[in-house]
C-alpha atoms as an extended CHARMM CRD file, in Angstrom:
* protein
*
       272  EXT
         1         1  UNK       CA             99.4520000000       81.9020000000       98.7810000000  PROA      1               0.0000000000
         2         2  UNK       CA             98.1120000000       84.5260000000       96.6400000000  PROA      2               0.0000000000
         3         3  UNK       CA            100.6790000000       87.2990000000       96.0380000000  PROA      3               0.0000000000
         4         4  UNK       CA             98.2290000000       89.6670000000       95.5600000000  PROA      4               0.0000000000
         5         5  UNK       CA             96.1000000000       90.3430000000       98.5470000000  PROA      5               0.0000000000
         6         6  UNK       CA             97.9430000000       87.4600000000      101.1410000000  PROA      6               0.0000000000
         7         7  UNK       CA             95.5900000000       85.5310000000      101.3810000000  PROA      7               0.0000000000
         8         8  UNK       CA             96.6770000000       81.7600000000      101.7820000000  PROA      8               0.0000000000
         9         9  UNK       CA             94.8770000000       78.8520000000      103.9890000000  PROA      9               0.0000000000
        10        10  UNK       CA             94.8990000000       78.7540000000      107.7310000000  PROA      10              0.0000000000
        11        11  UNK       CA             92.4160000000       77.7650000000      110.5600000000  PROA      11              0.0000000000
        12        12  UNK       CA             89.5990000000       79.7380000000      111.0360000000  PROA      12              0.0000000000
        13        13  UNK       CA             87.8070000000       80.3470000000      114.4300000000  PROA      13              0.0000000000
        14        14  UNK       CA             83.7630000000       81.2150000000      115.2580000000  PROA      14              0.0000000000
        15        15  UNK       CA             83.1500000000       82.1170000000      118.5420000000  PROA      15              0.0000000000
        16        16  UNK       CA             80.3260000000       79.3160000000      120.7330000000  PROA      16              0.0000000000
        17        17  UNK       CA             76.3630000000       79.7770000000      120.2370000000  PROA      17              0.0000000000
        18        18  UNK       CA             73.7270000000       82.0910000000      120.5760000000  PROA      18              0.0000000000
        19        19  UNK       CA             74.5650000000       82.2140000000      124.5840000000  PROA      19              0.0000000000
        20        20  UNK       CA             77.6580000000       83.0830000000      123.2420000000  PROA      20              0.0000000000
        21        21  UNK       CA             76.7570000000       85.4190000000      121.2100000000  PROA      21              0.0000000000
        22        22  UNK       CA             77.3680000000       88.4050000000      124.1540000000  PROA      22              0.0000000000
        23        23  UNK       CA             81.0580000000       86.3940000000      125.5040000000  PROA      23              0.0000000000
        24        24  UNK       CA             84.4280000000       85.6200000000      123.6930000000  PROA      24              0.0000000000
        25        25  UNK       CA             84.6530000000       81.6180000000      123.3180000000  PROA      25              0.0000000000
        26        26  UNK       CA             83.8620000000       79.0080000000      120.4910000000  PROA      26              0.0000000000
        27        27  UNK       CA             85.7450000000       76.8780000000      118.0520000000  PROA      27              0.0000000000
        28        28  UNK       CA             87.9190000000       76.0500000000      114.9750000000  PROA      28              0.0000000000
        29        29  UNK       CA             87.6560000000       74.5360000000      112.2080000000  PROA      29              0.0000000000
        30        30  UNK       CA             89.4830000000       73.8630000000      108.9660000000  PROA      30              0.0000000000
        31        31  UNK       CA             87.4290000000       75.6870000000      106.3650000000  PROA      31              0.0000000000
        32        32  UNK       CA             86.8800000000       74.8910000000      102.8920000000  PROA      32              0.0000000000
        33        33  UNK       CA             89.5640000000       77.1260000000      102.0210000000  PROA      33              0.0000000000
        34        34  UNK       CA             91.4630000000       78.2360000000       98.8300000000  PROA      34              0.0000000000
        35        35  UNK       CA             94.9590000000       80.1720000000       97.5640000000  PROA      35              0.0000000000
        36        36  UNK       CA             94.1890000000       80.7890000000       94.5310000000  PROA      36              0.0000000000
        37        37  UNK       CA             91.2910000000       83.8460000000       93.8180000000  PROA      37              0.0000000000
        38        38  UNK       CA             90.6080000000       83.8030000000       89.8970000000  PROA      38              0.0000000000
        39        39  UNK       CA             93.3200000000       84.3480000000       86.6750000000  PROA      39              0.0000000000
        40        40  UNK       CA             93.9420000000       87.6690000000       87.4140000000  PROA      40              0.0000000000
        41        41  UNK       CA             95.3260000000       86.1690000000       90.8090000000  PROA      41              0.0000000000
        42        42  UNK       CA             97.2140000000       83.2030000000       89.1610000000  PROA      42              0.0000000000
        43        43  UNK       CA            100.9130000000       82.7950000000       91.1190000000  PROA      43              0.0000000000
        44        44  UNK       CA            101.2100000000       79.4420000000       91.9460000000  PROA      44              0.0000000000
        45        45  UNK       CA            104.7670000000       78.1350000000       90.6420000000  PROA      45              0.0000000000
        46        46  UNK       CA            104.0080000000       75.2190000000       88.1810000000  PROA      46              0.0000000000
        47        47  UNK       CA            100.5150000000       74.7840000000       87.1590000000  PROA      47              0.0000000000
        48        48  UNK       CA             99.6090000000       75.6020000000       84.3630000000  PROA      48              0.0000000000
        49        49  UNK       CA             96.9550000000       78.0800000000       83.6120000000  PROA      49              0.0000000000
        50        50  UNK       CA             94.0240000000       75.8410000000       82.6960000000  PROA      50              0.0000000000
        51        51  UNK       CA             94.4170000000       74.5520000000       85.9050000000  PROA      51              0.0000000000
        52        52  UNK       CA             94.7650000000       77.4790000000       87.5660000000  PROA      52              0.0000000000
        53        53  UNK       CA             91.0210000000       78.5680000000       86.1010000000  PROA      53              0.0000000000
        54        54  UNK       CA             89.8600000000       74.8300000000       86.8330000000  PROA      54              0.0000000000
        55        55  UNK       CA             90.6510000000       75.2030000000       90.6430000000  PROA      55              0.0000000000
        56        56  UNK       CA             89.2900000000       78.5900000000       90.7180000000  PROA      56              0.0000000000
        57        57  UNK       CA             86.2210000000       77.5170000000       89.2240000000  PROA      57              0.0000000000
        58        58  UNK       CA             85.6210000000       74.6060000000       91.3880000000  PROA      58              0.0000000000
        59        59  UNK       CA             85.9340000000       76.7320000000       94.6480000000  PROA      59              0.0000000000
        60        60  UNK       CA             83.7110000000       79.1540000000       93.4540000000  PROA      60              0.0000000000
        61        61  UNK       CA             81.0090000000       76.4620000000       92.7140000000  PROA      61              0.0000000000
        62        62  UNK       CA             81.2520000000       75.0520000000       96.2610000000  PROA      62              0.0000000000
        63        63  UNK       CA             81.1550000000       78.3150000000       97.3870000000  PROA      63              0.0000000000
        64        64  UNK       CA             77.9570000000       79.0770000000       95.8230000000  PROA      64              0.0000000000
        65        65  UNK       CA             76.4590000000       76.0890000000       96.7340000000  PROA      65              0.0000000000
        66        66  UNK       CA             76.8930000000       76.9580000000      100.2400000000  PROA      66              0.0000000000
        67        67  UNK       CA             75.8940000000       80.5810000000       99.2960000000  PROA      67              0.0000000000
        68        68  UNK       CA             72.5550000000       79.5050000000       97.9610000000  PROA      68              0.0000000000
        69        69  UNK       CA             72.1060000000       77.1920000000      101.1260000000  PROA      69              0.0000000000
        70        70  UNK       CA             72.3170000000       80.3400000000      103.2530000000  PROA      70              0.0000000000
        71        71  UNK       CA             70.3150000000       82.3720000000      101.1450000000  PROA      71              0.0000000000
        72        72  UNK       CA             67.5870000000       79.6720000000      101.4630000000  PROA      72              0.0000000000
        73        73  UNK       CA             67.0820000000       80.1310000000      104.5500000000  PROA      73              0.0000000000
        74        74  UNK       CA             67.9140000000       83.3160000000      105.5830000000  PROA      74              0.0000000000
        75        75  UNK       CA             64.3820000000       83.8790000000      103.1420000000  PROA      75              0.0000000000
        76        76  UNK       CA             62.2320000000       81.0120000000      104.9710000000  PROA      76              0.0000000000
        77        77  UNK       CA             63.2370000000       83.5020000000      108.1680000000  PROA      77              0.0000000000
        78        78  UNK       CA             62.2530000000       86.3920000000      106.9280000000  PROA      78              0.0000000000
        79        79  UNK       CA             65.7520000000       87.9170000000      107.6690000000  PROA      79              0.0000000000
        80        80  UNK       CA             67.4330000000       91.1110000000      105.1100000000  PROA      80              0.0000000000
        81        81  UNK       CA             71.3110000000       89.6070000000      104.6360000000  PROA      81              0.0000000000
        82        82  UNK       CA             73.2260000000       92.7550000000      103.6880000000  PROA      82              0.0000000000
        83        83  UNK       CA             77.7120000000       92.0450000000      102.8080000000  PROA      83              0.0000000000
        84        84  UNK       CA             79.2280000000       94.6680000000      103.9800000000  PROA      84              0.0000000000
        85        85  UNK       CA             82.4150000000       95.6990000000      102.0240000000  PROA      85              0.0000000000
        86        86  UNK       CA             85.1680000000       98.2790000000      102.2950000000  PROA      86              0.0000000000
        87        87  UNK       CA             88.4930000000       98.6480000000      102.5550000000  PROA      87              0.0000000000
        88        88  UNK       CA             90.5110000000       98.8590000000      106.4750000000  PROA      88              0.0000000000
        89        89  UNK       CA             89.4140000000      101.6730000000      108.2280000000  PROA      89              0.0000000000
        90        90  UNK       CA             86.6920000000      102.6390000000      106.1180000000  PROA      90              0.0000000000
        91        91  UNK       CA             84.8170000000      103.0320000000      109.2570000000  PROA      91              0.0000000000
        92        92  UNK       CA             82.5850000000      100.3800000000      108.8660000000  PROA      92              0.0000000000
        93        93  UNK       CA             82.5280000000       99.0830000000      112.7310000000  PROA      93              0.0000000000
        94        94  UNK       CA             81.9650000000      102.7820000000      113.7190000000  PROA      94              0.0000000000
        95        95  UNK       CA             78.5340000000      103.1910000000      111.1520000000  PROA      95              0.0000000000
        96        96  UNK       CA             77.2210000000       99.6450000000      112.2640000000  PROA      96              0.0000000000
        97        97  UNK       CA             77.3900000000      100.8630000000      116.0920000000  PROA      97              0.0000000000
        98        98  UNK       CA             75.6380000000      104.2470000000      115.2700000000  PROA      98              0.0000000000
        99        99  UNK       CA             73.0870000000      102.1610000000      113.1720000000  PROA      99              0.0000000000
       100       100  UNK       CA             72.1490000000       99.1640000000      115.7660000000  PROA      100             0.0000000000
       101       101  UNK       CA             71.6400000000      102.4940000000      118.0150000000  PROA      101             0.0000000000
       102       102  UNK       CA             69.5390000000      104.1770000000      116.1160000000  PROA      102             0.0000000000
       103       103  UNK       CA             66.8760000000      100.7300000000      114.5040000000  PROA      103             0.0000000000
       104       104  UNK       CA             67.0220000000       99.9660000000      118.3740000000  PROA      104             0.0000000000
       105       105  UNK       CA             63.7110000000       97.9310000000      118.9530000000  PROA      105             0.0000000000
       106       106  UNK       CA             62.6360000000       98.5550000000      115.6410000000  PROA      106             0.0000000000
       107       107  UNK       CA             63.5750000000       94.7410000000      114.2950000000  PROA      107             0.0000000000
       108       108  UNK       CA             65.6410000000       91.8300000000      115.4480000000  PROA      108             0.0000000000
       109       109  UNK       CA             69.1030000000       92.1580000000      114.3810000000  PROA      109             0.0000000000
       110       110  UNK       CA             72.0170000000       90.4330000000      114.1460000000  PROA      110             0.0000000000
       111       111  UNK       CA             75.7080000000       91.1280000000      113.2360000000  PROA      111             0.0000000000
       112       112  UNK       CA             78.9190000000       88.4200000000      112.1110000000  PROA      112             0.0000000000
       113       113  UNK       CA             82.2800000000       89.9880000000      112.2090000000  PROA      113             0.0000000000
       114       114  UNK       CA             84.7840000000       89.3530000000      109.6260000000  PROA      114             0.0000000000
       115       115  UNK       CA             88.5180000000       90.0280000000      110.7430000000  PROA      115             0.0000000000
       116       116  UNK       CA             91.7610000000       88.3020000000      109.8320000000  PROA      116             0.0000000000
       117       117  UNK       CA             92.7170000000       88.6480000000      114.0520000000  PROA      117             0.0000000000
       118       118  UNK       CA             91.2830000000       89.6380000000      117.0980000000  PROA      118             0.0000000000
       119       119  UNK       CA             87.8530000000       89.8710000000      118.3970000000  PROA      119             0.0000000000
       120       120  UNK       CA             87.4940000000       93.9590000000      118.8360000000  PROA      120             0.0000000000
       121       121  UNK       CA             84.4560000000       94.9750000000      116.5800000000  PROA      121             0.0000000000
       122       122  UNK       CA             82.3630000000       92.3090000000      117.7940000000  PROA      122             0.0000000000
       123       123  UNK       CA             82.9010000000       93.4960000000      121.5740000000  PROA      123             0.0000000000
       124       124  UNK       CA             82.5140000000       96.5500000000      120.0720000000  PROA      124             0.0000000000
       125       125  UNK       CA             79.2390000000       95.1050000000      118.3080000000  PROA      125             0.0000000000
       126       126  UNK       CA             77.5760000000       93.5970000000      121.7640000000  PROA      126             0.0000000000
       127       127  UNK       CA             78.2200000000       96.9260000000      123.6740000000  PROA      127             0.0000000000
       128       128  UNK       CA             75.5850000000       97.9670000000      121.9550000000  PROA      128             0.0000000000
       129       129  UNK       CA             73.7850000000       95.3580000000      123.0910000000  PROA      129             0.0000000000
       130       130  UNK       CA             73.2600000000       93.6720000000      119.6630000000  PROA      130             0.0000000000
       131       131  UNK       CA             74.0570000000       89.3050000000      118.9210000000  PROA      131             0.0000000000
       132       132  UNK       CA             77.5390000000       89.1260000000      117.2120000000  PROA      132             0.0000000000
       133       133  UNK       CA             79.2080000000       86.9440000000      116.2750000000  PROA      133             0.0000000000
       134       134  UNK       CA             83.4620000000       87.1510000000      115.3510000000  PROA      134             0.0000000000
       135       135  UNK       CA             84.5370000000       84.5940000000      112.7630000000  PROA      135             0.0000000000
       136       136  UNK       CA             88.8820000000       85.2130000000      112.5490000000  PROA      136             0.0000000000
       137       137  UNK       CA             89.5470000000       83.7410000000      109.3990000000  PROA      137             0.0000000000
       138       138  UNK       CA             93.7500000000       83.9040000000      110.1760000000  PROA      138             0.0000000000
       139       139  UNK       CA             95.7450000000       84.1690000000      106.9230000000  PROA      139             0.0000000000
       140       140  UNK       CA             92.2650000000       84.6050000000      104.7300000000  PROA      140             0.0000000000
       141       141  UNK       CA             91.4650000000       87.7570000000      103.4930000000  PROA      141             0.0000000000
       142       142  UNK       CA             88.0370000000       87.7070000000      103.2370000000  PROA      142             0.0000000000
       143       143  UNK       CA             84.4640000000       85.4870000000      104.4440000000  PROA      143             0.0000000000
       144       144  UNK       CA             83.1200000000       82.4870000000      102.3880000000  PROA      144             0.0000000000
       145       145  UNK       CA             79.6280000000       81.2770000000      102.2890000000  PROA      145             0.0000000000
       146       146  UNK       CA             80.8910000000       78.4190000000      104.6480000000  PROA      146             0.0000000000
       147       147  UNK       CA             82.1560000000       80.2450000000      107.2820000000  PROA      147             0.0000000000
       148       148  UNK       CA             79.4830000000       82.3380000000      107.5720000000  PROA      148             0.0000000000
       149       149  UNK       CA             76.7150000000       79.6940000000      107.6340000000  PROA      149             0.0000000000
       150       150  UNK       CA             78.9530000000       78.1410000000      110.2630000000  PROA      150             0.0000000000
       151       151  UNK       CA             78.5410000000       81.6730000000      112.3540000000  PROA      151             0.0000000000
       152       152  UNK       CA             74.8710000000       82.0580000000      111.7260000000  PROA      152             0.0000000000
       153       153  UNK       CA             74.0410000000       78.5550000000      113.1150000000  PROA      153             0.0000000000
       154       154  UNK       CA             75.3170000000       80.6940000000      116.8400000000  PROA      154             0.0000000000
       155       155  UNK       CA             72.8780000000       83.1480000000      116.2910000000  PROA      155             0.0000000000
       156       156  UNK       CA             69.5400000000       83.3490000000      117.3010000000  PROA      156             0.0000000000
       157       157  UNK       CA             67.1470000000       85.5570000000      115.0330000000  PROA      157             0.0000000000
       158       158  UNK       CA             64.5640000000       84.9880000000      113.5090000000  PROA      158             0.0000000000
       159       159  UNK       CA             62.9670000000       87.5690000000      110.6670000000  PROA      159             0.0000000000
       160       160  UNK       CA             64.6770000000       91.2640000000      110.7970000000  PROA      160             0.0000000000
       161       161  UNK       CA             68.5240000000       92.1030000000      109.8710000000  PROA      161             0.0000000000
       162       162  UNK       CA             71.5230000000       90.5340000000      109.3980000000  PROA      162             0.0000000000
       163       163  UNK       CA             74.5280000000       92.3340000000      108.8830000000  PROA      163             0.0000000000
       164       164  UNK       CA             77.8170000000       90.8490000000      107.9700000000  PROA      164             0.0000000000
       165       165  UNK       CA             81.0750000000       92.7280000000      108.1800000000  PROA      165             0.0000000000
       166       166  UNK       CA             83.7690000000       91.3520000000      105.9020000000  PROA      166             0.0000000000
       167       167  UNK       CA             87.4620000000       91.4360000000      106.2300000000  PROA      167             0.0000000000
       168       168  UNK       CA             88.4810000000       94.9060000000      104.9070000000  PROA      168             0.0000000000
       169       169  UNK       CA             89.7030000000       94.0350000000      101.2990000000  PROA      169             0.0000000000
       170       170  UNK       CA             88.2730000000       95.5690000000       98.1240000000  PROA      170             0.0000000000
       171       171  UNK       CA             89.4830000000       92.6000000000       95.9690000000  PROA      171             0.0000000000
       172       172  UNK       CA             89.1090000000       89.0270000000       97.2220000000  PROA      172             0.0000000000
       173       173  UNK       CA             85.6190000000       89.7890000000       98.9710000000  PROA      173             0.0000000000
       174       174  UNK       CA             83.8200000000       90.6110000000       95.7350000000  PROA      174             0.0000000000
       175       175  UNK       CA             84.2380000000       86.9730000000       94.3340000000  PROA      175             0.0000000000
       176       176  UNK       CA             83.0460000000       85.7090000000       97.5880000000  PROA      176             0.0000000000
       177       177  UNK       CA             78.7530000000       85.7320000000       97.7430000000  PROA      177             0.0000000000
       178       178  UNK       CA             77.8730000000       84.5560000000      101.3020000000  PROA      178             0.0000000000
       179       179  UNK       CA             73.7370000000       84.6610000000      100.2770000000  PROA      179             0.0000000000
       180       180  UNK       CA             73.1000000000       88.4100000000      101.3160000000  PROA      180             0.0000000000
       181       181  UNK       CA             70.5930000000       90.2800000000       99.0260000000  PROA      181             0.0000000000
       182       182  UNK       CA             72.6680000000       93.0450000000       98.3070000000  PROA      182             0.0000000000
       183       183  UNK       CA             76.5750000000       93.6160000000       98.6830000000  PROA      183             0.0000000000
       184       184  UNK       CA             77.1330000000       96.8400000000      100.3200000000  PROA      184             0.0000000000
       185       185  UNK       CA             80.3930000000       98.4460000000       99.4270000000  PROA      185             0.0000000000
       186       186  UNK       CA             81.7670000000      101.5600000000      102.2120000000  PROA      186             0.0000000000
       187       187  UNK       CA             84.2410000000      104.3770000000      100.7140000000  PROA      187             0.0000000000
       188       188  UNK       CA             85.0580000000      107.1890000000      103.2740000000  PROA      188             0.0000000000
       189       189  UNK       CA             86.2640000000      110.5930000000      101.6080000000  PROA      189             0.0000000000
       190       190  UNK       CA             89.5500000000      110.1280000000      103.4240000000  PROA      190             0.0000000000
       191       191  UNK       CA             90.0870000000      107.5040000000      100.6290000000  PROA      191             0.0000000000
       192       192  UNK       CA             90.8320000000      108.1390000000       97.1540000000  PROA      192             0.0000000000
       193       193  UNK       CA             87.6320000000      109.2210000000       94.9000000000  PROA      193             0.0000000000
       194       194  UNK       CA             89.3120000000      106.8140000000       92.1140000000  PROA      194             0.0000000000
       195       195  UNK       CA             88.7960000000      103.4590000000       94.4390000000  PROA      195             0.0000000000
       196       196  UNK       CA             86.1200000000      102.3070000000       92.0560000000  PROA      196             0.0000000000
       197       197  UNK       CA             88.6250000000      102.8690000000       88.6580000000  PROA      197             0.0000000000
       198       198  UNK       CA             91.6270000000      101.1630000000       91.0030000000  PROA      198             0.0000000000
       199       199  UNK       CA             88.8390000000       98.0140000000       92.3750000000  PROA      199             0.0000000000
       200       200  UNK       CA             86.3850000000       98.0540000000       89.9200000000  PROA      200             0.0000000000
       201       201  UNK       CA             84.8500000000       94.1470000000       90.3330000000  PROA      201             0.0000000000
       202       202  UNK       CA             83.8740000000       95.1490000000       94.0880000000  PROA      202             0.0000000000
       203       203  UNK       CA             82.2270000000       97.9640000000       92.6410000000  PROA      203             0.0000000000
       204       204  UNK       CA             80.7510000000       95.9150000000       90.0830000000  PROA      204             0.0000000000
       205       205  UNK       CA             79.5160000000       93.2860000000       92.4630000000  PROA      205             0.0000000000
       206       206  UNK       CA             78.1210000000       95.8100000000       94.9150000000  PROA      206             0.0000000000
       207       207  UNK       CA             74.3440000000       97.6220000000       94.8110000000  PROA      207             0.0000000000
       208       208  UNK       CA             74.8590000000      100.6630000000       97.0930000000  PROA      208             0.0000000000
       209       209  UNK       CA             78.1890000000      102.7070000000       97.9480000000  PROA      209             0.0000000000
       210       210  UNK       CA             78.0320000000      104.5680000000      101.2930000000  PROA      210             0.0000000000
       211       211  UNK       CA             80.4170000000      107.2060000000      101.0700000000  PROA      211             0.0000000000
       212       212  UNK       CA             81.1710000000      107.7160000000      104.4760000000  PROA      212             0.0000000000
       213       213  UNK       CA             83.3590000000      110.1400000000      107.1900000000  PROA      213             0.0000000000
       214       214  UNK       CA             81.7190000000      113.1330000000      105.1070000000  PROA      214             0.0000000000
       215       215  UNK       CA             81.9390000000      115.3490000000      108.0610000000  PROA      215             0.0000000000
       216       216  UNK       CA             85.4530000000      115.7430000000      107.3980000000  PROA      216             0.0000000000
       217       217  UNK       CA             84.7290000000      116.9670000000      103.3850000000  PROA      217             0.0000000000
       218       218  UNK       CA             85.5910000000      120.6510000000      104.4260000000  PROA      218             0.0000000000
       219       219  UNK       CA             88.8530000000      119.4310000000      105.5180000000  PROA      219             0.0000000000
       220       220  UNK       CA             90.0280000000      117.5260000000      102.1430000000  PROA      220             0.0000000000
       221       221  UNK       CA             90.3260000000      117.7610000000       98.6450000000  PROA      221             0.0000000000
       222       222  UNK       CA             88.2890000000      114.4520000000       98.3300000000  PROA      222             0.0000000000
       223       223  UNK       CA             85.8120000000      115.3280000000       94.6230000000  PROA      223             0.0000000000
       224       224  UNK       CA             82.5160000000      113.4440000000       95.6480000000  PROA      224             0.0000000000
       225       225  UNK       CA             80.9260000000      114.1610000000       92.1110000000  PROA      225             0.0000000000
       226       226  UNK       CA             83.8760000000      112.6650000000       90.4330000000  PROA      226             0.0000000000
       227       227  UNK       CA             83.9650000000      109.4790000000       92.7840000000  PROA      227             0.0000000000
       228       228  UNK       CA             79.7960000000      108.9110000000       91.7250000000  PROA      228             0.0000000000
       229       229  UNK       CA             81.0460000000      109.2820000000       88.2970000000  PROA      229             0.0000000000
       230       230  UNK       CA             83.7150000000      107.3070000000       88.2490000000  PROA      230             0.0000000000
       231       231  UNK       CA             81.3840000000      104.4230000000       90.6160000000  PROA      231             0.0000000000
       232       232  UNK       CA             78.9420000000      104.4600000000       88.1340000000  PROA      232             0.0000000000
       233       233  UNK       CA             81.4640000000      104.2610000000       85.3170000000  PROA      233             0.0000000000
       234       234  UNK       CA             82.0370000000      101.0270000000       86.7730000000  PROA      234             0.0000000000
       235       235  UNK       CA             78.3430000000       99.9620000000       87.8290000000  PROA      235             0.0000000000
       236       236  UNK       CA             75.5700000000      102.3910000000       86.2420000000  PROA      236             0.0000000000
       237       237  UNK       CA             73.1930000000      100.8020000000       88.3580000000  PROA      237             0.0000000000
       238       238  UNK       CA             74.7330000000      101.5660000000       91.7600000000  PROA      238             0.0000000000
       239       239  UNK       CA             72.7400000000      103.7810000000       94.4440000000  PROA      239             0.0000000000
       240       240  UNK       CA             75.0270000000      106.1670000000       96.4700000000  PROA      240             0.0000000000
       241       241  UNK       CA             74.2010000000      107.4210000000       99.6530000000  PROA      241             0.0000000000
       242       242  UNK       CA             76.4890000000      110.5870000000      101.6220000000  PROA      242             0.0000000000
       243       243  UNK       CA             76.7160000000      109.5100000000      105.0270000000  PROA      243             0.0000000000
       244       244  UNK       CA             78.4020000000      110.5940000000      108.5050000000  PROA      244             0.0000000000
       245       245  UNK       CA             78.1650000000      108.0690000000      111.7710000000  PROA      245             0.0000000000
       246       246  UNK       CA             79.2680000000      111.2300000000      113.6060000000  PROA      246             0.0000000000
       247       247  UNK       CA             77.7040000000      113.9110000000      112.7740000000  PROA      247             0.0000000000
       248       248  UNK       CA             74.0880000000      112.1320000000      111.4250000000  PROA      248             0.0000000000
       249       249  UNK       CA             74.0870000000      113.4960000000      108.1370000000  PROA      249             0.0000000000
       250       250  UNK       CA             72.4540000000      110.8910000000      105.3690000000  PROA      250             0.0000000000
       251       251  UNK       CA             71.8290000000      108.3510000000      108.4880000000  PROA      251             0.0000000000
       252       252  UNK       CA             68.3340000000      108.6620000000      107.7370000000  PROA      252             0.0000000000
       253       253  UNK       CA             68.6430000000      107.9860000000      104.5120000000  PROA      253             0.0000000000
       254       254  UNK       CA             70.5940000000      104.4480000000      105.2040000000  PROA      254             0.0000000000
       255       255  UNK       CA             67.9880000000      103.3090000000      107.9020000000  PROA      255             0.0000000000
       256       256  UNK       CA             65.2460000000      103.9030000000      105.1310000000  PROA      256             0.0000000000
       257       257  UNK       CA             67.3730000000      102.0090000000      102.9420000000  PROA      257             0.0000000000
       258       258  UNK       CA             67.8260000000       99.1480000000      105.1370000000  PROA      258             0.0000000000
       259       259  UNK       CA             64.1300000000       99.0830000000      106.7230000000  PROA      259             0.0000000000
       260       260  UNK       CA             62.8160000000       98.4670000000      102.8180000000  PROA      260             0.0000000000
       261       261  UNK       CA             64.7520000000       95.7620000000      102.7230000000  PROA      261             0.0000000000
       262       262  UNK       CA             63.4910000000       94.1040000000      106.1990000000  PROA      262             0.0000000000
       263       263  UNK       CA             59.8740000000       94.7420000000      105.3980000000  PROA      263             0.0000000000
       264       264  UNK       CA             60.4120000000       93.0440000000      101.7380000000  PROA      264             0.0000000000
       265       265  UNK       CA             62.1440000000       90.5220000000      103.6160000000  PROA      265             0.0000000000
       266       266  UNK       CA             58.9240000000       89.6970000000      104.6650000000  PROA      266             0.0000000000
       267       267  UNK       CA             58.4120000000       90.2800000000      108.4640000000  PROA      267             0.0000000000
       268       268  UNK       CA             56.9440000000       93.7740000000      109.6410000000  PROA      268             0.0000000000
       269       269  UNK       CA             58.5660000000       95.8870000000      112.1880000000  PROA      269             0.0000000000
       270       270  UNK       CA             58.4530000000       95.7170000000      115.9040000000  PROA      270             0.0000000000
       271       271  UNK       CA             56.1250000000       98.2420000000      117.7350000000  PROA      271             0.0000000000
       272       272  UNK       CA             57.5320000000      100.3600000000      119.2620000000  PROA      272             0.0000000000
């Protein structure tokens, strides 16, 4: 097990197929799993470090050979594969919900849920009326490429969005590519503004930051200009986008930001 985040091997479950996709039910399976996440993470008793990298480097290959599958074709449909990242709580579930309601009709969309336990934001997910799909990944601590083809092959779309929620973790998930076009990393002001200092290779790995909850800015001490600095300390190409699922503010600035992605994706909007 890695001390670090807790992440150690364990079954995995996907909920059933695409008429499954709005119902609880599916399988398990024993993924291609890992305990080890790079050097940095290295706290396996007796091996030796070379080994240590060795291992490491040979689950990130199969990894992103799977990755690359996915990517593959997730392009021959057409389909925008955004990674969304954050640490618990960030209110990730809670911006998805507001978006699906809002691009209602405007594109086919799907959603796979990444949780350790439980299938809650996916319910919450189909309420809206949107495909989902849970994948519990038990002691893991964050999606692989693998599991997340797995859940895709239970969905049906075809051109338009797909939107993966990981398991809330800001370390272990920004090893992990799944073949989305863009890693998507959420920090809500009721966070620290140094998260990108304290996790910078999520920050690294990620293209846009939604800084998110900023309703509740008059109400905290939270320094937005110092936690853009100190992102793009860290990643000087990042975008950053102010956003609140409750109150609206900077939501039309994410749907823009996601409908340029579906029309390069290749397939044009739905009329409405």
């Amino acid at each position: 097990m890695c001390t670090v985040c807790g992440c150690g091997q364990g079954e995995t479950k996907i909920e059933g197929g695409p008429e499954h996709a709005h119902a609880p039910g599916g399988f398990s399976y024993a993924p291609h799993h890992h305990h080890h996440h790079g050097p940095e993470h290295a706290h396996a008793p007796g091996l030796p470090p070379g080994r240590m990298v060795q291992i490491e480097q040979d689950i990130l290959a199969k990894n992103n050979a799977y990755a690359g599958a996915n990517r593959k074709q997730w392009r021959e449909r057409g389909l925008f594969a955004i990674n969304l990242v954050s640490s618990p709580g960030s209110g990730k579930t809670t911006l998805l919900v507001e978006s699906i309601g809002r691009l209602a009709g405007r594109h086919p969309l799907a959603v796979i849920e990444g949780d350790q336990q439980t299938s809650n934001d996916a319910e919450r997910i189909r309420a809206t009326g949107a495909q989902a799909i849970q994948v519990n990944t038990g002691k893991g601590c964050h999606l692989d490429a693998h599991m997340v083809g797995h859940a895709f092959e239970r969905l049906d779309l075809q051109g338009g969005l797909l939107l993966i929620e990981n398991v809330g973790n800001l370390v272990c998930p920004a090893e992990f590519d799944l073949g989305e076009a863009h890693k998507v990393v959420i920090l809500s002001v009721t966070e620290g503004e140094d998260k990108p200092l304290k996790y910078p290779n999520m920050f690294a790995a990620s293209d846009l930051m939604l800084l998110t909850k900023t309703d509740l800015l008059p109400h905290l001490t939270f320094d937005v200009a110092r936690c853009i600095e100190y992102a793009r300390r860290v990643n000087p190409k990042i975008e950053v986008l102010q956003v609140s699922a409750k109150s609206g503010e900077g939501m039309d600035g994410w749907l823009a930001w996601l409908e340029r992605g579906v029309v390069g994706a290749g397939l044009p909007a739905i009329s409405a």
